[in-house]
C-alpha positions as CSV (number, residue, x, y, z in Angstrom):
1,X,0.0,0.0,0.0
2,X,2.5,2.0,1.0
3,X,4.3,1.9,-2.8
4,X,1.4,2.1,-4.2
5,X,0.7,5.7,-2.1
6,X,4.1,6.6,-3.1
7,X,3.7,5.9,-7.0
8,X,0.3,8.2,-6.7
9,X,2.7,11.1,-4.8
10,X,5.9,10.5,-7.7
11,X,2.9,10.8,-10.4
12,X,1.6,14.0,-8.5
13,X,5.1,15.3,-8.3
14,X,5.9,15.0,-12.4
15,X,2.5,16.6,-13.4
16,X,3.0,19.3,-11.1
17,X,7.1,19.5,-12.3
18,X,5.0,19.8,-16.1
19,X,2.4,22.4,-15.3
20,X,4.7,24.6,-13.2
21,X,7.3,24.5,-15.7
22,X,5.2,25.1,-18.6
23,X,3.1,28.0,-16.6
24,X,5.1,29.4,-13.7
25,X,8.7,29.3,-13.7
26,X,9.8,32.2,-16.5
27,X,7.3,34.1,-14.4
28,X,9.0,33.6,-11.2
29,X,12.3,33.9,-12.5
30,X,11.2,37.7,-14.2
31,X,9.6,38.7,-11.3
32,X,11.4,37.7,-7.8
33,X,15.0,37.1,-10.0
34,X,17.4,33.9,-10.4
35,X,18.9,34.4,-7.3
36,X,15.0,34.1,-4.8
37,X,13.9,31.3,-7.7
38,X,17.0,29.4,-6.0
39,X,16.2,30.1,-2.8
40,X,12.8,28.7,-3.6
41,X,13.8,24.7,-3.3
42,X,15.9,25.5,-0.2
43,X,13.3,27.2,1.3
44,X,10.9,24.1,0.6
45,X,13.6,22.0,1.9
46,X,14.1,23.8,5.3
47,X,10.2,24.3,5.9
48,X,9.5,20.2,4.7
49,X,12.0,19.7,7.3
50,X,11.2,21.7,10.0
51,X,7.8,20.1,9.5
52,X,9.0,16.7,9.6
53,X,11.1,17.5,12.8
54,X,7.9,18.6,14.7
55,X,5.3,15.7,13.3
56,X,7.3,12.3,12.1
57,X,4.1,10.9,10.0
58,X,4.3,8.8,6.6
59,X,2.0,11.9,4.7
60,X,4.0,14.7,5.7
61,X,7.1,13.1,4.4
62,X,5.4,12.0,1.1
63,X,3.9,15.4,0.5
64,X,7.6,17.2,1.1
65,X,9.2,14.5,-1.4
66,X,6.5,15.4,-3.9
67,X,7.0,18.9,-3.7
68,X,10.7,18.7,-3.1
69,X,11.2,16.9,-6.5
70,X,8.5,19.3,-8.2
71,X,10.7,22.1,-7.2
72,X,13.7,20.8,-7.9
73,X,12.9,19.9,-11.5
74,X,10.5,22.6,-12.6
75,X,11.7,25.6,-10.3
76,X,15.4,24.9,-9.2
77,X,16.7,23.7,-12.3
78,X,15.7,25.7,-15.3
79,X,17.2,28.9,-12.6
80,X,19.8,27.5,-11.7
81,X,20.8,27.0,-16.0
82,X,20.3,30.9,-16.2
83,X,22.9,31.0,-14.2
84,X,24.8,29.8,-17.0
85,X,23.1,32.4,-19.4
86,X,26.1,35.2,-18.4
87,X,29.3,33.1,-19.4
88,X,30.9,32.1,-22.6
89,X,30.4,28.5,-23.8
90,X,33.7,27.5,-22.8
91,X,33.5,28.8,-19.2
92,X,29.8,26.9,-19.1
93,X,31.3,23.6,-20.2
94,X,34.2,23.5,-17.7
95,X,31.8,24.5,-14.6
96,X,28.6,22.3,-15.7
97,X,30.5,19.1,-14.6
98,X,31.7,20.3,-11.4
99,X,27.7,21.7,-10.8
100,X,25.9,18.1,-12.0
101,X,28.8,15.5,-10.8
102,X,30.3,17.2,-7.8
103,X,27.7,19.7,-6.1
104,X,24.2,17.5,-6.9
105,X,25.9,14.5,-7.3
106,X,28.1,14.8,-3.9
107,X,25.8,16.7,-2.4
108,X,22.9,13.9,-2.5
109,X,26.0,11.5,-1.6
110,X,26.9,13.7,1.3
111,X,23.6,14.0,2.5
112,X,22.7,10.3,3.1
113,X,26.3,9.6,4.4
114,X,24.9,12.8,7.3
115,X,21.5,11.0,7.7
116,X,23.2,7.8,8.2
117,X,25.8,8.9,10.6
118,X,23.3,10.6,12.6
119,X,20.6,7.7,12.6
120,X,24.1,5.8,13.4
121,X,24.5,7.9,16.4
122,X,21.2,7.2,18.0
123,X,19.5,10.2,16.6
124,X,15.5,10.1,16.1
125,X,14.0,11.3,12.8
126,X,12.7,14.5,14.5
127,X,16.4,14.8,15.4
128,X,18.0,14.3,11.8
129,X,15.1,16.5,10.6
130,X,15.7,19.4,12.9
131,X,19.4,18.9,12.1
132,X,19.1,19.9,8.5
133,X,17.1,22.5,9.0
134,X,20.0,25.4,9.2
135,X,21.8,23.5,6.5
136,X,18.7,24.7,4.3
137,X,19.1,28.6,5.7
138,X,22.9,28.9,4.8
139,X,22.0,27.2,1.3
140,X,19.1,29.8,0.7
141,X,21.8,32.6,1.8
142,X,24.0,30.8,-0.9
143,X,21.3,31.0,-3.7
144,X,20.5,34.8,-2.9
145,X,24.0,35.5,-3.4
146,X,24.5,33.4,-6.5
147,X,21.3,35.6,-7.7
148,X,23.6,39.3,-7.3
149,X,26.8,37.7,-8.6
150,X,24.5,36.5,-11.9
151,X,22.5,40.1,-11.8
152,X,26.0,42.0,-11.4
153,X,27.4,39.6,-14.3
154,X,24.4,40.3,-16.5
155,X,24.3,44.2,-15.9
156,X,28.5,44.5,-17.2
157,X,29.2,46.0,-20.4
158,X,29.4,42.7,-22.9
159,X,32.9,42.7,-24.6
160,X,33.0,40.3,-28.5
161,X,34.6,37.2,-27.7
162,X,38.3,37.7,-29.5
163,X,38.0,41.5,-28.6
164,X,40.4,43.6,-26.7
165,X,39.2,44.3,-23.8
């Protein structure tokens, strides 16, 4: 029943990832900016967490993974390639590795290896929960700031490739 429930929420999740992507997203990114569209999944991640820390129930942790994938495909994603809108070809293709493989990659890595350790230690799910919670503050810091460096990129004078600048 209880893959069955989660096959309904994953289904959920990729029609919402379609609609919002389709209808929302180049209307959030124009009007709050790259840098807030970030900070959108992180915030998601530190209120589905903060939620999860205070009520430990099978529904409130299937409605955050629905939402947190929805985000993360439809929201964070397509931002987090205008990042890329501001820098030659070249400079894209050397940091888009190090973004996918390292940063998501690692990061997802990283992040079971911390849930582990602390469910290792004794730590309940509230615990682990509450735990990640300031993790998600400092990252929606990061994404604000990633915004300005993008917006300050964007606003400089565009020099020709091969020019002298």
């Amino acid at each position: 029943q209880r893959v069955e429930s989660f096959a309904q929420f994953d289904a959920l999740a990729q029609f919402a990832t379609l609609l919002t992507q389709i209808f929302i997203t180049t209307h959030v990114i124009k009007k709050i900016g790259v840098g807030w569209t970030l900070a959108i999944l992180p915030l998601v991640v530190f209120v589905g967490y903060a939620v999860l820390a205070i009520w430990t129930v099978y529904g409130v942790m299937a409605i955050f993974q629905a939402v947190h994938r929805a985000t993360r495909y439809a929201i964070s994603r397509p931002a987090r390639e205008t990042l890329f809108s501001v820098v030659s070809p070249a400079e894209k293709y050397k940091a888009k590795p190090v973004v996918d493989v390292f940063l998501y990659r690692g990061g997802d890595v990283a992040g079971a290896g911390i849930d582990w350790s602390l469910a290792a230690l004794g730590l309940s799910i509230s615990m682990v929960a509450a735990s990640t919670v300031p993790l998600a503050a400092i990252w929606i810091f990061l994404s604000t700031a990633l915004g300005r460096a993008q917006k300050r990129r964007q606003d400089e004078p565009q020099v020709p490739e091969g020019a002298a600048a």
